[in-house]
Backbone as JSON Lines, residues from 0, in Angstrom:
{"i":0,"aa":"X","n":[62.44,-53.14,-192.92],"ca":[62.17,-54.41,-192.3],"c":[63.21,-54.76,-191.25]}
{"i":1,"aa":"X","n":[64.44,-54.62,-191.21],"ca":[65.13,-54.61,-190.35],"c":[65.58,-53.99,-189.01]}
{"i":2,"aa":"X","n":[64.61,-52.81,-189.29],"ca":[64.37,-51.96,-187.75],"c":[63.57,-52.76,-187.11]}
{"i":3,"aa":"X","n":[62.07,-53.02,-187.26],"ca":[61.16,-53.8,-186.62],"c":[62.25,-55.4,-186.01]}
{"i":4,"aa":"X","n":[62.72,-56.56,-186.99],"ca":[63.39,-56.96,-186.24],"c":[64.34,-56.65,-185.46]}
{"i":5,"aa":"X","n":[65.1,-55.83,-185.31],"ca":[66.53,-55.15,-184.35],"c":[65.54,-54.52,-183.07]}
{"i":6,"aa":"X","n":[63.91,-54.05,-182.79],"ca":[63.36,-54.12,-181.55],"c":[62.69,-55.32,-180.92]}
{"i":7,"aa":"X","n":[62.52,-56.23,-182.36],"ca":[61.69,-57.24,-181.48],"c":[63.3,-58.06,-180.64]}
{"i":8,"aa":"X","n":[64.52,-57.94,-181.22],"ca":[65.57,-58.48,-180.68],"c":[66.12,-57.97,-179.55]}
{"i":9,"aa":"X","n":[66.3,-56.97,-179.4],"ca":[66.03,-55.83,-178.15],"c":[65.54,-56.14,-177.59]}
{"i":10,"aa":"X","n":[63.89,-56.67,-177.38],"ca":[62.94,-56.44,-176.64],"c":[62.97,-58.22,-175.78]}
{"i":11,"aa":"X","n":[63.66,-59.08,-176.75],"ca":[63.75,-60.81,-176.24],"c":[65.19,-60.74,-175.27]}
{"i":12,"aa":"X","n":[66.1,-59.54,-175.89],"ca":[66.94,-59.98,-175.03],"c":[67.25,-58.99,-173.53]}
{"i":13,"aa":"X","n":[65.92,-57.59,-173.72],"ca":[66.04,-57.05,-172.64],"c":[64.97,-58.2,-171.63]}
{"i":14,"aa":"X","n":[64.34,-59.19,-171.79],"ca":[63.34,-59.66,-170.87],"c":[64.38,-61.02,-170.9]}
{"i":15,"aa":"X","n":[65.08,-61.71,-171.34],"ca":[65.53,-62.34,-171.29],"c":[66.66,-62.21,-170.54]}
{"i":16,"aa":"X","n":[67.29,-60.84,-170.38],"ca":[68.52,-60.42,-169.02],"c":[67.53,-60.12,-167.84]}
{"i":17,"aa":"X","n":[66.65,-59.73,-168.07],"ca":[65.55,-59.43,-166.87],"c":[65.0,-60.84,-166.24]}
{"i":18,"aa":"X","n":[65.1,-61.83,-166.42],"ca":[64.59,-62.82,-165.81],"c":[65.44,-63.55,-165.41]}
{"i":19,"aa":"X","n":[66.82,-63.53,-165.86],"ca":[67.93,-63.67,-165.79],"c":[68.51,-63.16,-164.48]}
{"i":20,"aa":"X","n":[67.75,-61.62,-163.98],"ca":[68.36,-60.41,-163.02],"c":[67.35,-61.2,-162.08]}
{"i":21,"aa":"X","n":[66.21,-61.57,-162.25],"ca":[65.63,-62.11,-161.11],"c":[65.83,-63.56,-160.48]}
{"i":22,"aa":"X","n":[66.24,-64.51,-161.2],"ca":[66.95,-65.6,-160.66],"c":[68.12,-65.02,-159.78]}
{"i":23,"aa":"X","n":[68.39,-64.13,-159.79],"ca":[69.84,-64.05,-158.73],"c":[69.51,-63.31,-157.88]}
{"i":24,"aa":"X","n":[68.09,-62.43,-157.75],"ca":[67.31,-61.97,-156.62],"c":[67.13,-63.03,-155.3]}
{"i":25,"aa":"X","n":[67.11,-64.22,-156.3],"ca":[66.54,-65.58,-154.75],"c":[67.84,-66.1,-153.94]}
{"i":26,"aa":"X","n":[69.15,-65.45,-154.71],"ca":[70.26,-65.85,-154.24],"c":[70.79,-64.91,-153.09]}
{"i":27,"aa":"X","n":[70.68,-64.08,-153.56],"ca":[71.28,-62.29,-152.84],"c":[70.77,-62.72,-151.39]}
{"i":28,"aa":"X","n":[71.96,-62.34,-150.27],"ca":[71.87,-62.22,-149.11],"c":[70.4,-61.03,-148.54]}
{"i":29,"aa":"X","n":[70.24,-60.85,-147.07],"ca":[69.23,-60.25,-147.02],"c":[69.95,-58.74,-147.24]}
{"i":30,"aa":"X","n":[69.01,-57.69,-147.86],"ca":[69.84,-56.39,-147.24],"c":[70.37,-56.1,-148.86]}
{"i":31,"aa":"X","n":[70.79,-56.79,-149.7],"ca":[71.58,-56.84,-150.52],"c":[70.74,-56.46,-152.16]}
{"i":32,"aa":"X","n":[70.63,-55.76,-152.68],"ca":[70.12,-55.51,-154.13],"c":[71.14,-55.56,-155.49]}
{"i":33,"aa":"X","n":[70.14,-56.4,-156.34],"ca":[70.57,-56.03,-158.06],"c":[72.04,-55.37,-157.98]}
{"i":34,"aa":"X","n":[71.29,-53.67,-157.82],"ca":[72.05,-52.22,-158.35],"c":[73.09,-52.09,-157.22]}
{"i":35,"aa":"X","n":[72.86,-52.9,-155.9],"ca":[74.33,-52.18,-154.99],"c":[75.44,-52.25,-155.44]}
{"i":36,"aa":"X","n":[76.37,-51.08,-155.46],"ca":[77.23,-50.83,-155.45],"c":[78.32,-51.69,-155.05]}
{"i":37,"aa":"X","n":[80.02,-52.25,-155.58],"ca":[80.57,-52.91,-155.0],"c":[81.55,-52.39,-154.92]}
{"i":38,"aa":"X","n":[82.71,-52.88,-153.81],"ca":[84.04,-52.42,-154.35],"c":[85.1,-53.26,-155.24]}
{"i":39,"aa":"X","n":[85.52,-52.8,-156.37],"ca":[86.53,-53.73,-157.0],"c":[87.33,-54.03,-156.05]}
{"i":40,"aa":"X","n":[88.49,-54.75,-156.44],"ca":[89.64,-55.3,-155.99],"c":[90.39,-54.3,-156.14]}
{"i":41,"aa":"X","n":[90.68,-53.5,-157.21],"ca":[91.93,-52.49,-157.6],"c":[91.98,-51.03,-156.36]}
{"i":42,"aa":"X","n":[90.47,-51.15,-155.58],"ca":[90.14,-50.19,-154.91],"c":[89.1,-49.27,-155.72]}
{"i":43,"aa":"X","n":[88.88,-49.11,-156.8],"ca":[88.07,-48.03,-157.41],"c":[86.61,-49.03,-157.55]}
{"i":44,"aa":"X","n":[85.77,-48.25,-157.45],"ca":[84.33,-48.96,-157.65],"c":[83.73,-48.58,-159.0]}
{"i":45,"aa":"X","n":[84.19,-47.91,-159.85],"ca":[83.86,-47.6,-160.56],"c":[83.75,-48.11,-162.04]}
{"i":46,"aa":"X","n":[83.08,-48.39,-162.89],"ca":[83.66,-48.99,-164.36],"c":[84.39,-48.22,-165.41]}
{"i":47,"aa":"X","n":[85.08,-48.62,-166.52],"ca":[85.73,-48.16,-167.15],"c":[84.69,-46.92,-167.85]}
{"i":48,"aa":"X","n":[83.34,-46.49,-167.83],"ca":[82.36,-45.19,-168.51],"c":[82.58,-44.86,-167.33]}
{"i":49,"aa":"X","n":[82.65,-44.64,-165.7],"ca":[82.88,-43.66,-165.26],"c":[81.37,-44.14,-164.14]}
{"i":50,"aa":"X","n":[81.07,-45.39,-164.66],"ca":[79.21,-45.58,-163.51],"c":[80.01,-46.61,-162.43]}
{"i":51,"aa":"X","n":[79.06,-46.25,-161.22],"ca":[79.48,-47.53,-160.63],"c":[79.44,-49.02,-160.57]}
{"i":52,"aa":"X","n":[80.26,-49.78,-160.61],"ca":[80.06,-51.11,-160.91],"c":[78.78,-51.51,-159.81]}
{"i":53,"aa":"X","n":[78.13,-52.22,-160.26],"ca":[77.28,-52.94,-159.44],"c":[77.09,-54.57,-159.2]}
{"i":54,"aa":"X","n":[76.04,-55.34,-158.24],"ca":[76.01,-56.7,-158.25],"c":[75.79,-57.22,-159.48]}
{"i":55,"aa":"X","n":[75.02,-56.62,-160.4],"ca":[74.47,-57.58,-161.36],"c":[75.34,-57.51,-162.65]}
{"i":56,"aa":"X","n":[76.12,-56.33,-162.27],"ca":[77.08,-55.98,-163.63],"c":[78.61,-57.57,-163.13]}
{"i":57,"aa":"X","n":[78.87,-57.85,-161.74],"ca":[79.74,-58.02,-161.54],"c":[79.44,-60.11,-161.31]}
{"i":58,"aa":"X","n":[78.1,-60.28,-161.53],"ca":[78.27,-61.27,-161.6],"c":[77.46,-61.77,-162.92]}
{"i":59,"aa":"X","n":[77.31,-60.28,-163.91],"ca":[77.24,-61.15,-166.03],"c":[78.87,-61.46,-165.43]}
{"i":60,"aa":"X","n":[79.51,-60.25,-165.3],"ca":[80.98,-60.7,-165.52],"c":[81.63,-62.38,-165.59]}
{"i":61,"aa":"X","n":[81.39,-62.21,-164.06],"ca":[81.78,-63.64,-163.39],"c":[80.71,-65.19,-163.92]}
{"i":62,"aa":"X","n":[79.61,-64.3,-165.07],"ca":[79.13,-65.4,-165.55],"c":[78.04,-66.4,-164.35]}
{"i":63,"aa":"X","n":[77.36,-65.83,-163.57],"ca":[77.48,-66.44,-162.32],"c":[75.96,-67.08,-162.44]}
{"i":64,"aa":"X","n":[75.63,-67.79,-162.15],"ca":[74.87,-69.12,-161.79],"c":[73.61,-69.15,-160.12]}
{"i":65,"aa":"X","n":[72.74,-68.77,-160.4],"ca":[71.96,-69.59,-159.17],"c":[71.15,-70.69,-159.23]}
{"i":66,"aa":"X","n":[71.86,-71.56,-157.87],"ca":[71.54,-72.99,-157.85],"c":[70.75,-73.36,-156.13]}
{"i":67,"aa":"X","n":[70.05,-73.98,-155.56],"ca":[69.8,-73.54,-154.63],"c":[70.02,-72.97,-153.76]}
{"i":68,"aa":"X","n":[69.55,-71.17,-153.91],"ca":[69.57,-70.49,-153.49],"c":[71.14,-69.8,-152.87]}
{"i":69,"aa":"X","n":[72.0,-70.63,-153.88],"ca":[73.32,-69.85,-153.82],"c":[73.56,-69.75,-155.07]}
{"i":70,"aa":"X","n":[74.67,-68.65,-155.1],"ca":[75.74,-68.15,-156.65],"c":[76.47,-68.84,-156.63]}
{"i":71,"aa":"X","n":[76.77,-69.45,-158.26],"ca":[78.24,-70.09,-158.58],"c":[79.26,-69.14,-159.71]}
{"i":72,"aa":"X","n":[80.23,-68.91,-159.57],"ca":[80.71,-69.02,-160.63],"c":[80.81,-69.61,-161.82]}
{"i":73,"aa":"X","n":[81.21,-69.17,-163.16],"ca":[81.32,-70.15,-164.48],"c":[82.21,-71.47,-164.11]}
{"i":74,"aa":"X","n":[83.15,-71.25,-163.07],"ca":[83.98,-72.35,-162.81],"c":[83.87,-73.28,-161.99]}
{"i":75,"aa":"X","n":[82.36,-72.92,-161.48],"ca":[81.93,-73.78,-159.95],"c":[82.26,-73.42,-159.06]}
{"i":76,"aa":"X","n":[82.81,-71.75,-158.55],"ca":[83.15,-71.88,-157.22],"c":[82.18,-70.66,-156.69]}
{"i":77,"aa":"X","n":[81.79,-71.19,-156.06],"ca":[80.72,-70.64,-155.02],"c":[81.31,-68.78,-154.86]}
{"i":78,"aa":"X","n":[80.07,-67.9,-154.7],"ca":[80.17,-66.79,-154.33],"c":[79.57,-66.31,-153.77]}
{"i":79,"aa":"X","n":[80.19,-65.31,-152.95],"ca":[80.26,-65.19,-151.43],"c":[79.62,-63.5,-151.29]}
{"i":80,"aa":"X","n":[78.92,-62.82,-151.03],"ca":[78.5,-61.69,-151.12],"c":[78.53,-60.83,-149.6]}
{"i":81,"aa":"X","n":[79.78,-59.58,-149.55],"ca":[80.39,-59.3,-148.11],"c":[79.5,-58.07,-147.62]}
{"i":82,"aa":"X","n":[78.8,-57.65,-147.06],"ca":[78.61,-55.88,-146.65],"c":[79.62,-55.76,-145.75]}
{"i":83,"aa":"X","n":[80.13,-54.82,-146.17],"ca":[81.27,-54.16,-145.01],"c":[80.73,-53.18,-144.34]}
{"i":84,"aa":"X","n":[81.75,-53.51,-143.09],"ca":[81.43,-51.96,-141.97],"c":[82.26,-50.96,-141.75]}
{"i":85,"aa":"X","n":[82.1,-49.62,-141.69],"ca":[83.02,-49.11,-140.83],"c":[82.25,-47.55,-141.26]}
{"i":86,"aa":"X","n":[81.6,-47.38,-141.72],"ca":[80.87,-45.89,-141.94],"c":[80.12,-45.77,-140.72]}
{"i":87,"aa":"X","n":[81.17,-44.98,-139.49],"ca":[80.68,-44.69,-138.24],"c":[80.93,-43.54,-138.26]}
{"i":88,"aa":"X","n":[79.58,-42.37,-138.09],"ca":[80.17,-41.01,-137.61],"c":[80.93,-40.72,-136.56]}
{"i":89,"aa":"X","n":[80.54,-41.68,-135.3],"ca":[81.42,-41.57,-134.0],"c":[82.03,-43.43,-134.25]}
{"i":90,"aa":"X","n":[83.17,-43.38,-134.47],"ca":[83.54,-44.91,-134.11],"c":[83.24,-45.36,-133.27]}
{"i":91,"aa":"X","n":[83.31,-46.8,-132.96],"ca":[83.31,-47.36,-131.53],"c":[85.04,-47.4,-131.36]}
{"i":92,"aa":"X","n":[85.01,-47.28,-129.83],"ca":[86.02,-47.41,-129.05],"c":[86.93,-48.61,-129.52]}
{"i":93,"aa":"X","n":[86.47,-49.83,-130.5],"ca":[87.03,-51.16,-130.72],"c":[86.78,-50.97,-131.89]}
{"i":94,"aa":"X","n":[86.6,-50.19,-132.88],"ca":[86.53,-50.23,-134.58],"c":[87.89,-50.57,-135.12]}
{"i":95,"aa":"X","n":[88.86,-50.15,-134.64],"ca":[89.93,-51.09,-135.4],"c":[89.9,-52.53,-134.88]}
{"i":96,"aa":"X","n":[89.5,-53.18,-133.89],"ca":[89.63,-54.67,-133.95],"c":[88.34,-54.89,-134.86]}
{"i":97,"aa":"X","n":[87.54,-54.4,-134.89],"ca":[86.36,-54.35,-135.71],"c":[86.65,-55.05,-137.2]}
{"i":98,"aa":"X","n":[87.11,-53.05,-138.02],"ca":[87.83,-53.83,-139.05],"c":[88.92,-54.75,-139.67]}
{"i":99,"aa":"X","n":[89.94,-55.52,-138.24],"ca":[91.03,-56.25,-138.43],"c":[90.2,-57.66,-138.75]}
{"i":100,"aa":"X","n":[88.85,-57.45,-137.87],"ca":[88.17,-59.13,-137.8],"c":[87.82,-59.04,-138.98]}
{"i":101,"aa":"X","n":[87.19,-58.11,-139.82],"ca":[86.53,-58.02,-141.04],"c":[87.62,-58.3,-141.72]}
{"i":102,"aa":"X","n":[88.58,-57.31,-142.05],"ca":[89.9,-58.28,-143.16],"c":[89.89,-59.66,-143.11]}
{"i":103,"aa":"X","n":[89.86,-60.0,-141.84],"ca":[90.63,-61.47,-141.84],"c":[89.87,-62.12,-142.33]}
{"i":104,"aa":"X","n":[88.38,-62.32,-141.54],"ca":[87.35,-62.71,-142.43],"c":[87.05,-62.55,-143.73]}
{"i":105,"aa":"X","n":[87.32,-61.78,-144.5],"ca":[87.59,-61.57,-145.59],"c":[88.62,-62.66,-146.41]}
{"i":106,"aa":"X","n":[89.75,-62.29,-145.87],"ca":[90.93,-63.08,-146.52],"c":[90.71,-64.47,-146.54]}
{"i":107,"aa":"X","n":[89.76,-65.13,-144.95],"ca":[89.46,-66.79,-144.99],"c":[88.48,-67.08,-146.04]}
{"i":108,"aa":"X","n":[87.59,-66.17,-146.06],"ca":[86.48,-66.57,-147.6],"c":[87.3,-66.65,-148.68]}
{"i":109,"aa":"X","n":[88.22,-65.62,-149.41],"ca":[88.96,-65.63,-150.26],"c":[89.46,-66.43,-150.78]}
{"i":110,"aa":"X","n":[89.88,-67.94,-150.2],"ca":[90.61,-68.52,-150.37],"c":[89.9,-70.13,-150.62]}
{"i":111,"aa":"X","n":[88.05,-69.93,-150.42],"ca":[87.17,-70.83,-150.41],"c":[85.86,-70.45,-152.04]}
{"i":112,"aa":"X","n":[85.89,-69.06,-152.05],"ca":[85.35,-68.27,-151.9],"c":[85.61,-67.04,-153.6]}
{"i":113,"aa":"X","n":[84.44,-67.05,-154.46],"ca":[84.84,-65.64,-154.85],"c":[84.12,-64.68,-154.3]}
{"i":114,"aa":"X","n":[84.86,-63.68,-154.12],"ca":[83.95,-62.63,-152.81],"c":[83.69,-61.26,-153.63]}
{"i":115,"aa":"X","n":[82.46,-60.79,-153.39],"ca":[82.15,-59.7,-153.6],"c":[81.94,-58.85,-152.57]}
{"i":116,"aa":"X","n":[82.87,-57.63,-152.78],"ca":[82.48,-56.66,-151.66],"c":[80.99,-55.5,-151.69]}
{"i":117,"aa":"X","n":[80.39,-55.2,-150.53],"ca":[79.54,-54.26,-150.67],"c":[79.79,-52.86,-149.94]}
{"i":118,"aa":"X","n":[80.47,-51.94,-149.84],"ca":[80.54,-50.94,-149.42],"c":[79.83,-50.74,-148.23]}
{"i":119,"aa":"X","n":[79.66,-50.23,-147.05],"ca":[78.92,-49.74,-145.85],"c":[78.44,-48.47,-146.56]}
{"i":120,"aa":"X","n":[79.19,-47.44,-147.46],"ca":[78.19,-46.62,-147.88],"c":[77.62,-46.74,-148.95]}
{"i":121,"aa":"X","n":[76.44,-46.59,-149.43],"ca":[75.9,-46.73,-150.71],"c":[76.16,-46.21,-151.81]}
{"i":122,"aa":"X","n":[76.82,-45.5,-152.01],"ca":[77.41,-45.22,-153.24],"c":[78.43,-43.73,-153.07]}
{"i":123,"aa":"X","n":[79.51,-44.65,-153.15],"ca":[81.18,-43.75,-153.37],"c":[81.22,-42.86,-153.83]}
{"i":124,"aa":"X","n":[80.91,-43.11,-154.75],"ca":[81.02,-41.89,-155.79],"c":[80.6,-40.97,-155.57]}
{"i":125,"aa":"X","n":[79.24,-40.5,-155.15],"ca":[78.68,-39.45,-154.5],"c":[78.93,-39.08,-153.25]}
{"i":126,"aa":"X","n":[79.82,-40.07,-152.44],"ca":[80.1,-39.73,-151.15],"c":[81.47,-38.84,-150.95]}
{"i":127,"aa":"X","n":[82.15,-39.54,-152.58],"ca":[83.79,-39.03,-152.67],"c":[83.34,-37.1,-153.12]}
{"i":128,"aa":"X","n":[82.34,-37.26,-154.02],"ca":[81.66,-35.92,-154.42],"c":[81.8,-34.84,-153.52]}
{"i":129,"aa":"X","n":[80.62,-35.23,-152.65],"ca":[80.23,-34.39,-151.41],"c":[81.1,-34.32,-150.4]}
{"i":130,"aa":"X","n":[82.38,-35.01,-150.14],"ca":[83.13,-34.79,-149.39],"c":[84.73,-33.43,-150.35]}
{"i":131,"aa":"X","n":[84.57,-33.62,-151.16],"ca":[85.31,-32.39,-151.85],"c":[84.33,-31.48,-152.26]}
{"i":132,"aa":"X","n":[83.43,-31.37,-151.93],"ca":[82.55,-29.72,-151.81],"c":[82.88,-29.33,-150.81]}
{"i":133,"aa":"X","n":[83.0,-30.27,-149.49],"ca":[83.1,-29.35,-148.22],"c":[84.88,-29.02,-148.14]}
């Protein structure tokens, strides 16, 4: 008797994070999904099993809230969702003022702001991969 309840509990609280995952669909910038990939703060994107952290893993974390049509934090402070640039096969001639504007911009949200980063490439991990094969 206790298997049958332990799936019907499973089954309330996998639809119950699932509707949960879609309230923060109406929040997400354009361009931006669930599963993208982010970068931590420490520099590694990765979680402590070795997967990549993602949006939806990083805002159960942050406990996070949609209210019209923006994210809050558990603490009320608004969050801020970044795509970064700089995955240019040929740079532009101005990519370092490029990415100096992007830091800075960065650093002024920071300080208003909890910010989530999004990588320019889609997923590190496989990019860090394929770049030590060659």
């Amino acid at each position: 008797m206790a298997l049958p309840a332990l799936a019907l509990m499973l089954t309330l609280l996998t639809t119950a994070s699932g509707s949960k995952s879609q309230r923060f669909s109406s929040c997400l910038p354009e361009g931006v999904k669930l599963n993208s990939e982010i970068l931590e703060e420490s520099g590694g994107s990765t979680s402590a099993k070795g997967r990549p952290k993602t949006v939806t893993s990083k805002l159960a974390e942050l406990r996070a809230r949609c209210k019209n049509k923006k994210l809050f934090s558990r603490n009320g402070k608004e969050i801020r969702i970044v795509q970064l640039i700089g995955c240019w096969g040929n740079p532009p001639e101005d990519y370092q003022e490029q990415m100096n504007r992007q830091r800075r911009s960065i650093e002024e949200l920071r300080k208003k702001y909890v910010v989530i980063q999004i990588p320019c490439s889609p997923n590190k991990t496989i990019a860090r991969l394929v770049s030590d094969m060659l």
